[in-house]
C-alpha positions in Angstrom: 32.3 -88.4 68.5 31.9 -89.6 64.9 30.9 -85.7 63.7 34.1 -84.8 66.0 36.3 -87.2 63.9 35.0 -86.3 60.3 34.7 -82.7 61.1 39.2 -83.3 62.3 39.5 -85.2 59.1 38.1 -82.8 56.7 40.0 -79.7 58.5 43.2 -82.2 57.9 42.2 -82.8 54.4 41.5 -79.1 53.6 44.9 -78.2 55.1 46.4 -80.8 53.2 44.8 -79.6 50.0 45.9 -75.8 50.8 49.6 -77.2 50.9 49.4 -79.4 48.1 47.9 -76.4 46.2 50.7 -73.7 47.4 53.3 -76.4 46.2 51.3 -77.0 43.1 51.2 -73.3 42.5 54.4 -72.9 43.3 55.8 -75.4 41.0 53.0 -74.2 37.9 54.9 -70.4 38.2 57.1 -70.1 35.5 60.2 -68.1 35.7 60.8 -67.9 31.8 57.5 -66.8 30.8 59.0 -63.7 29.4 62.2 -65.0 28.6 63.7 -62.9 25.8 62.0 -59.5 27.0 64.0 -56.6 28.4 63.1 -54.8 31.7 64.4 -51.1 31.9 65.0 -49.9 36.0 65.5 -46.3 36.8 67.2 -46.9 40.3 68.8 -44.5 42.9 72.0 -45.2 43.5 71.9 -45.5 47.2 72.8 -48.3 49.2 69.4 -50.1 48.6 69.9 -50.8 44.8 73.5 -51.3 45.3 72.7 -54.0 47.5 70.2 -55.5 44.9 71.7 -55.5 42.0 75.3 -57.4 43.0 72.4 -60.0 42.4 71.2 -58.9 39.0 72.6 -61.8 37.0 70.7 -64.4 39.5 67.5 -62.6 38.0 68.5 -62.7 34.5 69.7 -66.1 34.7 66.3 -67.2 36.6 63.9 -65.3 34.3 66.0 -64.9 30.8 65.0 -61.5 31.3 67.7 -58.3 30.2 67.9 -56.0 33.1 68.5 -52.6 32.0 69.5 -50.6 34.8 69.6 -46.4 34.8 71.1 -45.8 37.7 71.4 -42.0 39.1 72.2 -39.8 42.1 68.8 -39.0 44.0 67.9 -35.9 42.5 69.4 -36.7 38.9 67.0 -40.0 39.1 63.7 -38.1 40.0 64.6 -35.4 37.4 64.8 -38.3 34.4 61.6 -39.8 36.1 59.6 -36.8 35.8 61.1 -36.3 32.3 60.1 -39.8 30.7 56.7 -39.5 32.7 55.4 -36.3 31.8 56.2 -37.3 28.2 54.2 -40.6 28.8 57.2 -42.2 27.6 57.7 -46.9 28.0 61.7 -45.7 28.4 61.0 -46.8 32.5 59.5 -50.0 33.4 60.1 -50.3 36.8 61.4 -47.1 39.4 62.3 -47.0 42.9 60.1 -44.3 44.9 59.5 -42.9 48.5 56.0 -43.1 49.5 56.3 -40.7 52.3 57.9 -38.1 49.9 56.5 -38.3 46.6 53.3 -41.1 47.1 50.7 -38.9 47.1 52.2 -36.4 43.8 53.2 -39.4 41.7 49.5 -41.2 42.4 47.7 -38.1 41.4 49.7 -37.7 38.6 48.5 -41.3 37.2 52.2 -42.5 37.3 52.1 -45.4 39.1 50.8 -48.7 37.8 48.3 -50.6 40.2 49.7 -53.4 41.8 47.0 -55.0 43.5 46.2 -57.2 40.2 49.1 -58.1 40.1 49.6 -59.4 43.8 46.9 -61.6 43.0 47.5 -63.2 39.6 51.2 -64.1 38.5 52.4 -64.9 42.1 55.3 -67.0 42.9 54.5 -69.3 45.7 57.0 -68.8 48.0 56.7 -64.8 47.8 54.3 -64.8 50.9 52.9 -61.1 50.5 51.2 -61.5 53.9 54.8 -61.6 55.3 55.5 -57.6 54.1 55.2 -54.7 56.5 51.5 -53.9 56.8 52.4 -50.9 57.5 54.8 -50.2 54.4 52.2 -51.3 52.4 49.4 -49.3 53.9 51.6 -46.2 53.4 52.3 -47.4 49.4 48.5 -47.7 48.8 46.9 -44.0 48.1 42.6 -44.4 46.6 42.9 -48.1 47.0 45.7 -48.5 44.7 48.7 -50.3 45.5 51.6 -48.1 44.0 54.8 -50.6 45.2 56.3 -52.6 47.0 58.6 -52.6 50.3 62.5 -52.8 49.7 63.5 -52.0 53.1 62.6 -50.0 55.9 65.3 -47.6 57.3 65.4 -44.2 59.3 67.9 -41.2 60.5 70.1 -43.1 63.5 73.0 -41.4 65.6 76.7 -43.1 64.5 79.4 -41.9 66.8 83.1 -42.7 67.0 83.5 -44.8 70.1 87.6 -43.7 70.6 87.3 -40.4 69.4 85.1 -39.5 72.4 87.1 -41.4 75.2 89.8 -39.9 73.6 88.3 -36.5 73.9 86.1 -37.7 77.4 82.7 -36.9 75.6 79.5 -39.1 76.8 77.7 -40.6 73.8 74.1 -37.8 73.6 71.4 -39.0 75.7 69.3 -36.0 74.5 69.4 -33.4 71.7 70.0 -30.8 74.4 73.6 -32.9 75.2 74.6 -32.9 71.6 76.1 -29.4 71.3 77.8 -29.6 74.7 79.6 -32.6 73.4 80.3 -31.0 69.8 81.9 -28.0 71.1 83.7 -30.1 73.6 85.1 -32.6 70.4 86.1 -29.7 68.7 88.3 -27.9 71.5 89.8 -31.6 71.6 90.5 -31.9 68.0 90.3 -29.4 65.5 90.9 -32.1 62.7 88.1 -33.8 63.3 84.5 -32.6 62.3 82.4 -32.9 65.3 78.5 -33.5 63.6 77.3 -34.0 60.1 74.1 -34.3 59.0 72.2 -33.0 55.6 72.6 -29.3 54.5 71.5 -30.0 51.1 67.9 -28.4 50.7 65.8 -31.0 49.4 67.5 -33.5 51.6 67.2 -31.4 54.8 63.4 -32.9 55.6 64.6 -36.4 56.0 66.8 -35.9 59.3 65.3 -32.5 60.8 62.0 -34.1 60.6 63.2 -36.5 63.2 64.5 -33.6 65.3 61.2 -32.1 64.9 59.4 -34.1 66.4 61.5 -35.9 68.8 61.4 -31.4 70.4 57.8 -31.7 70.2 57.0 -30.0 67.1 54.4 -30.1 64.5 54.6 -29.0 60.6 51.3 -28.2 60.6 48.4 -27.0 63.0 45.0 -25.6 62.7 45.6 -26.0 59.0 48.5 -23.7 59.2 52.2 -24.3 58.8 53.7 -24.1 61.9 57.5 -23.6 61.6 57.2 -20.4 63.3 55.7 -22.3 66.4 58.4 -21.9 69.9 59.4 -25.5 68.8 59.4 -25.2 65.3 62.0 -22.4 65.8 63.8 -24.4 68.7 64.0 -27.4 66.2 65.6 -24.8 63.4 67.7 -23.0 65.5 69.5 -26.4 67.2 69.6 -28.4 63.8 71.1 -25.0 61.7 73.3 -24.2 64.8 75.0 -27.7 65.3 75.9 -27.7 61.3 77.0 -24.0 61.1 79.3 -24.4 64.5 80.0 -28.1 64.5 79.9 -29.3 61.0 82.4 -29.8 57.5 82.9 -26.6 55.4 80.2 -26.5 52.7 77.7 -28.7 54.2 74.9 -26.9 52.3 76.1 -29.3 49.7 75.6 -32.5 51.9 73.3 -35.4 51.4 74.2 -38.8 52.5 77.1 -39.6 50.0 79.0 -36.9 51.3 78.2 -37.7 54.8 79.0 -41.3 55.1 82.0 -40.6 52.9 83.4 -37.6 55.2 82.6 -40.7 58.7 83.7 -43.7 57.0 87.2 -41.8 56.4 87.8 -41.1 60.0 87.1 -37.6 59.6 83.6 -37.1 61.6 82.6 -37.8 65.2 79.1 -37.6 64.9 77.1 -38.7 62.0 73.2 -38.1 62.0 72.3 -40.0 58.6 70.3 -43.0 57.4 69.8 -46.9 58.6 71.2 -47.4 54.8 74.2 -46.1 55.4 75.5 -48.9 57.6 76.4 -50.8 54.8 78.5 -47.6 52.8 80.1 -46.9 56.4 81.3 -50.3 57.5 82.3 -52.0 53.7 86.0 -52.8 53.8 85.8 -52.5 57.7 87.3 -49.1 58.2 84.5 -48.3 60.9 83.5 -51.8 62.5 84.9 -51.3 65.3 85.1 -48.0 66.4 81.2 -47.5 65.8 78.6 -47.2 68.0 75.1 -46.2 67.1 71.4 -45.3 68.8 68.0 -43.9 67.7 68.6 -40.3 67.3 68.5 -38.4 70.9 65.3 -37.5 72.5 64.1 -33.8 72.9 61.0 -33.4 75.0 58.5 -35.7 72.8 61.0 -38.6 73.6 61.9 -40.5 70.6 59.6 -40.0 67.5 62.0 -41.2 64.9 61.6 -41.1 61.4 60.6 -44.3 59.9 60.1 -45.1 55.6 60.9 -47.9 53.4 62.2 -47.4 49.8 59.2 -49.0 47.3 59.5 -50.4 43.8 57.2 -49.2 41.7 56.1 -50.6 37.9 55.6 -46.9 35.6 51.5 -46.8 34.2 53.1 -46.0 30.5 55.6 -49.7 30.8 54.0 -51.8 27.4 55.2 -54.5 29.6 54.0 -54.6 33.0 53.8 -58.4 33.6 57.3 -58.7 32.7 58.2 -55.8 35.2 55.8 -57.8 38.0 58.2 -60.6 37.7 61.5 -58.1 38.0 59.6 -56.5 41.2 58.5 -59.5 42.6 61.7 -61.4 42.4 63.7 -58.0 44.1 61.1 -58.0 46.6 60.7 -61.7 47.6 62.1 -63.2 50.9 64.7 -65.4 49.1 66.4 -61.4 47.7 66.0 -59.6 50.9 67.5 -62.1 53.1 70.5 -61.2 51.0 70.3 -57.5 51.3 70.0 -57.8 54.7 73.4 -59.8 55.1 74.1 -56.7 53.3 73.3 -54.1 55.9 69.5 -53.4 54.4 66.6 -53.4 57.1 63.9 -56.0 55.4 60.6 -55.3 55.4 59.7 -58.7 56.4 59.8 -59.9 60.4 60.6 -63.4 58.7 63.8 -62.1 57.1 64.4 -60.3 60.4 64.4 -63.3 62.2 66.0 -66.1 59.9 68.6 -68.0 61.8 71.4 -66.4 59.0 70.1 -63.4 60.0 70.3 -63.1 63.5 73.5 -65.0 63.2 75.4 -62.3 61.0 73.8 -59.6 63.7 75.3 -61.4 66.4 78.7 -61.3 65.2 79.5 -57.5 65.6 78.1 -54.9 68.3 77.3 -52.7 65.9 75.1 -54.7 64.0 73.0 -55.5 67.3 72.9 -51.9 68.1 72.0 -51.4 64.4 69.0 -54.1 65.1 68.0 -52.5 68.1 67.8 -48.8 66.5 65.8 -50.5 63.8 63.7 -52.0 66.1 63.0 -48.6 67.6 62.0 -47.0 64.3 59.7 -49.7 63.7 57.9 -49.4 66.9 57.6 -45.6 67.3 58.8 -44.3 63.7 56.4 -41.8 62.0 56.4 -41.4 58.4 56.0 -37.6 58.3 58.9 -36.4 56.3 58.5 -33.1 55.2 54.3 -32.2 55.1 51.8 -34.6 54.7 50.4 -32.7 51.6 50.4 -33.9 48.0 53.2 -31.3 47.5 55.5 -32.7 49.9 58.1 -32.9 47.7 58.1 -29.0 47.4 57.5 -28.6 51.3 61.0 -30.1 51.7 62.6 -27.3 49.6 60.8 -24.4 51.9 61.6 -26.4 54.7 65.6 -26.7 53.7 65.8 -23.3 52.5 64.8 -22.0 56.2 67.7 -24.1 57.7 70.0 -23.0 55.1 69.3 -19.5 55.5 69.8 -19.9 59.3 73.4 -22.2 58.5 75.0 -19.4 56.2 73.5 -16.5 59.0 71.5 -14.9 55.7 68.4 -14.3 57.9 66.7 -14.6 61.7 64.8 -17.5 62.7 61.8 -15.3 62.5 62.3 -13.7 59.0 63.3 -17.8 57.5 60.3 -19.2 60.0 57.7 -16.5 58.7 59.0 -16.7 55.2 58.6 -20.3 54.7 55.3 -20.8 56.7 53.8 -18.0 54.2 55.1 -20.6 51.4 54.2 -23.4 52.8 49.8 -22.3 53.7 50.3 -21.8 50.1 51.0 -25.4 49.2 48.7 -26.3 52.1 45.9 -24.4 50.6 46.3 -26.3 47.4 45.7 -29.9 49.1 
């Protein structure tokens, strides 16, 4: 009984000395260490950073650190990244990346910083880096090196108009084979409204026909081949080029997500088949709030495969100061920053944030949050991460894989000639590894 008793009062003790050394640690990190520096950002302006940086002047004021923020379209900011990194230029200290997209590329190319060091030196002691997605993380670490850290975690969802289809008598999709039905049906009702959007712009195609993809049944690859030409690689092209050309806005080989949320939050779409993000874009100012429903994008014959990626920030291998970027990435990714996104309409990373009182609170307060929650929920439970090939040139895939759609949309070849064409690219970049 005595060993009983000591052997309680030392596991008390040691607890007590963990705590006292997590407050101690805590208390020893020092926010103004690099007071004075300036830390340049090269953000994407997508809902994400907006989001994060109506809190800039917290960080400056916590850290006396300058933030300098470049802030571009999507493809405008990767063009300037690949610009200052193939010059091995410091003009980037910290950048926002896609580890499903451009993970492997940027990692081989020696452009990320390793991060791992730095989760275990300079910590804050409420940043609890156990709390993160372990499975953001996994997909942000490529030879053992961790490239950045998890901003959010988002995916393509369905939003439809809830009074446009009574109006029109159109049941909300239950499967991709009732979408078109209900399209052509919304626009014999009313030829003012566009009945789906989704991306037409070629390198943002991947993201949302990937999720069509696979929720058919289909595969990019198989037996080391590309597989687009496969009966549901050409089903998936045929039913995501079809419901654009027939159902979707005039030009919408020029739309990516800012054109799509602006053409829904207007009142001028039905359908919208577009990121998690965009929640925030699409109800700020209230225009949609309550008019909106939204679900995980309709199953096909693989059920419900959705696409599910987080946005990571990464610190750039040629920054001179990469301790001072730590405490810019740390601070943007700490619980305490994306509880406040997420009041902002950005899925954390973190089931803490997920499930703070505030949280669940500011979800109960509108049914399109909670139905926002439960899609989320979805994509973390069954999302896949394949967007575009799994190949170090996935970045390029996507561009073979949106030129085939976009031939199909503007009826420039078969299914077979822009199948055929872009598997032949595609074993190429395959080949390559």
């Amino acid at each position: 009984m005595k060993a009983k008793a000591f052997a309680a009062r030392l596991a008390l003790a040691l607890v007590a000395a963990g705590n006292a050394a997590s407050v101690a640690c805590a208390a020893d990190f020092d926010w103004k260490k690099f007071q004075g520096k300036t830390v340049t950002f090269l953000a994407n302006n997508n809902p994400v950073a907006q989001a994060l940086l109506t809190h800039k002047a917290d960080f400056e004021k916590l850290t006396g650190i300058t933030l300098k923020v470049d802030a571009y379209q999507e493809q405008q900011m990767r063009q300037r990244l690949v610009t200052v990194m193939n010059a091995r230029s410091d003009e980037v200290d910290v950048f926002m990346s896609l580890p499903s997209r451009e993970g492997p590329q940027f990692a081989a190319a020696g452009w990320y910083a390793d991060l791992t060091p730095m989760t275990k030196g300079a910590v804050a002691g409420d940043y609890d880096y156990a709390g993160l997605s372990q499975a953001l993380l996994k997909a942000g670490t490529f030879d053992g090196k961790l490239t950045s850290m998890p901003m959010n975690i988002e995916g393509p969802i369905l939003y439809y108009r809830t009074d446009i289809l009574k109006k029109c008598g159109v049941e909300p999709p239950a499967t991709i084979k009732d979408i078109e039905p209900a399209a052509k049906k919304l626009k014999a009702c009313d030829a003012n409204i566009t009945p789906f959007v989704s991306r037409g712009l070629k390198p943002a195609i991947a993201y949302t026909f990937s999720n069509m993809l696979h929720n058919i049944g289909g595969n990019y690859i198989a037996n080391g081949k590309s597989n687009l030409c496969s009966a549901k690689g050409k089903e998936a092209l045929e039913t995501y080029s079809g419901l654009l050309r027939d159902y979707g806005p005039p030009g919408v080989v020029n739309y990516s997500f800012q054109q799509i949320s602006a053409l829904y939050r207007s009142g001028r779409a039905a359908m919208s088949f577009e990121s998690s993000n965009e929640l925030r874009t699409v109800m700020d100012g209230g225009e949609r709030l309550k008019d909106t429903a939204l679900v995980p994008f309709p199953a096909g014959d693989a059920g419900q495969v959705p696409t599910a990626i987080g946005w990571g920030m990464a610190v750039s291998a040629h920054s001179k100061q990469p301790e001072a970027a730590w405490y810019f990435v740390q601070w943007a990714t700490s619980p305490e920053i994306q509880k406040r996104m997420a009041l902002q309409g950005i899925a954390p990373p973190r089931s803490a944030v997920a499930n703070d009182p505030a949280y669940r609170k500011w979800i109960e307060e509108e049914p399109v949050r909670k139905q926002w929650q439960a899609a989320l929920d979805v994509l973390a439970a069954k999302g896949s991460s394949e967007v575009g090939y799994p190949i170090v040139a996935n970045p390029e895939s996507r561009e073979f894989i949106g030129q085939a759609v976009q031939d199909l949309i503007l009826k420039q070849k078969t299914v077979d000639q822009a199948c055929a064409d872009a598997d032949k690219a595609l074993d190429v970049l395959i080949a390559q590894k």
